[in-house]
Residue, then its C-alpha position, 0 to 999 in steps of 0.5 A: x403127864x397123868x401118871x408122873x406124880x408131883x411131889x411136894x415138900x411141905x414140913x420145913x419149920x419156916x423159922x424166917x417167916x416166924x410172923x405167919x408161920x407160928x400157927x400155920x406151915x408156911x405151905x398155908x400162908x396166903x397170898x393174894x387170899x389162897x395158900x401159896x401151896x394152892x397156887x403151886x398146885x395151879x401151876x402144875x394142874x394148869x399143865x396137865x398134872x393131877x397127882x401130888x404128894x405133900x411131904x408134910x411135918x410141922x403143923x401137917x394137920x392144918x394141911x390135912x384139914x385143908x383138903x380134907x374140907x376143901x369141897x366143903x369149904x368151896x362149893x355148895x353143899x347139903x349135909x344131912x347131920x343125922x348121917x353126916x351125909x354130905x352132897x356136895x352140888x358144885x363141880x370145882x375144878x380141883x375135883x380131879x386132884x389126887x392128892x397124898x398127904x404123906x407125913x414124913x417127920x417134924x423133924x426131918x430134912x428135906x432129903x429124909x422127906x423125899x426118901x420117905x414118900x418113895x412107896x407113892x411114887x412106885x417106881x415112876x419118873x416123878x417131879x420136885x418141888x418146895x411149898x414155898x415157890x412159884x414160878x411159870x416154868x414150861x414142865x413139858x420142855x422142862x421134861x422133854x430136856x430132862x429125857x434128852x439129857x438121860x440123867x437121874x435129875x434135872x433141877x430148874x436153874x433160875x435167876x436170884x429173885x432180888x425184891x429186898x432193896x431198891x436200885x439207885x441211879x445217882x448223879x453225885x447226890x441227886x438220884x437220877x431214878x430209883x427202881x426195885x432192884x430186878x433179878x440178877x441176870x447173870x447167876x443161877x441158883x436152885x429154883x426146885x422144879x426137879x424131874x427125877x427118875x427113880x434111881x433118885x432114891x438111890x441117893x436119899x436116906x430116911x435119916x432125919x438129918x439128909x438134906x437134899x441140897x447137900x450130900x444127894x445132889x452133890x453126889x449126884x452132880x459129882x456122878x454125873x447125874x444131875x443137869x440143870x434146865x435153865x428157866x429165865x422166866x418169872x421165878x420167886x421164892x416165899x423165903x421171909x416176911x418181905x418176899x410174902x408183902x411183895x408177892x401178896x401185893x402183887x396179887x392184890x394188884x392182879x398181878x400172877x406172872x407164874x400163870x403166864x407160861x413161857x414157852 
């Protein structure tokens, strides 16, 4: 797992979560008082991984600077300001990160994204994902399915997480109980979490206007080169301004079910 890198789309606008995302990529929003882009990251390191690519776009540098102070700004530090030498006195445990900050467009696609990190991955199998989704997907069996399976990508197929309404049980006019509506059981969507091989490059394009989840899995699902990996464990998506109330509540509760693996 050391050398299988992690990429990361980071530069999407965030149009329907406009609240939060005006002064910040919605990589950078909070939950639980951290960035849901670091819980992604912790879901990955958690499991062995180390080295991510971040396919940065609008407001990139709020990302960049972001890591570039992360030491910084979360141990104890001694800076001689003559020198602007600093020393920085606490191991944290995201020390042995790797992280590429890779801009790859404002105004790109997420294909084009993918397309235009391709000298970073350097040949190797790598995984993809968003910055906008959590999940406590196993990425050891997620990878062992993907080898057994031989094709060019396998995509995490998970449960439409349905937190927007509240399921009513009613008797005539009374209602018997009332409950947050639960995943639907029965569906798979798109979850990310994609292990790919190189020859996924064949099928992106730097073009501004590739986007992933059209033409290239399409295609790849038409040549017989995409299987799904179907996770029916905890999956949630930080699509709108509701899914950020109910994930950052949850965290307020002490609740992270993506940090419980599933195995």
């Amino acid at each position: 797992m050391q050398n299988i890198p992690v990429v990361i789309l980071c530069g999407g606008l965030g149009t329907r979560l406009r609240e939060e995302t005006e002064y910040r990529p919605k990589p950078m929003v909070e939950i639980g008082g951290r960035p849901i882009l670091w819980h992604i990251l912790r879901i990955f390191a958690r499991q062995g991984f180390s080295e991510f690519i971040l396919c940065l776009g609008y407001k990139g540098e709020v990302i960049r600077r972001y890591f570039l102070d992360y030491e910084a700004m979360n141990a104890d530090v001694t800076i001689e300001l003559g020198t602007k030498n600093v020393l920085v006195h606490d191991r944290i445990a995201e020390c042995d990160w790797r992280i590429t900050l890779a801009e790859t467009g404002e105004h790109a696609m997420t294909g084009a994204r993918v397309a235009r990190v391709r000298r970073y991955v350097d040949g190797r199998r790598f995984l993809l994902t968003y910055g906008d989704g959590v999940a406590n997907v196993d990425l050891a069996a997620l990878l062992v399915h993907h080898r057994q399976e031989g094709r060019i990508a396998t995509v995490t197929a998970v449960h439409p997480w349905s937190a927007r309404f509240g399921e009513l049980h009613l008797d005539g006019s009374r209602v018997l109980a009332f409950k947050e509506k639960p995943p639907q059981t029965d569906t798979y969507i798109n979850g990310g979490f994609f292990a790919c091989e190189p020859g996924m490059f064949d099928y992106v394009s730097t073009e501004d206007s590739c986007v992933l989840e059209r033409q290239p899995l399409e295609n790849l699902a038409v040549a017989a080169q995409l299987s799904a990996y179907r996770h029916d464990g905890f999956w949630a998506c930080m699509d709108n301004y509701r899914d950020w109330l109910v994930l950052d509540e949850m965290c307020a509760r002490g609740e992270r079910p993506w940090e419980t693996l599933v195995r």
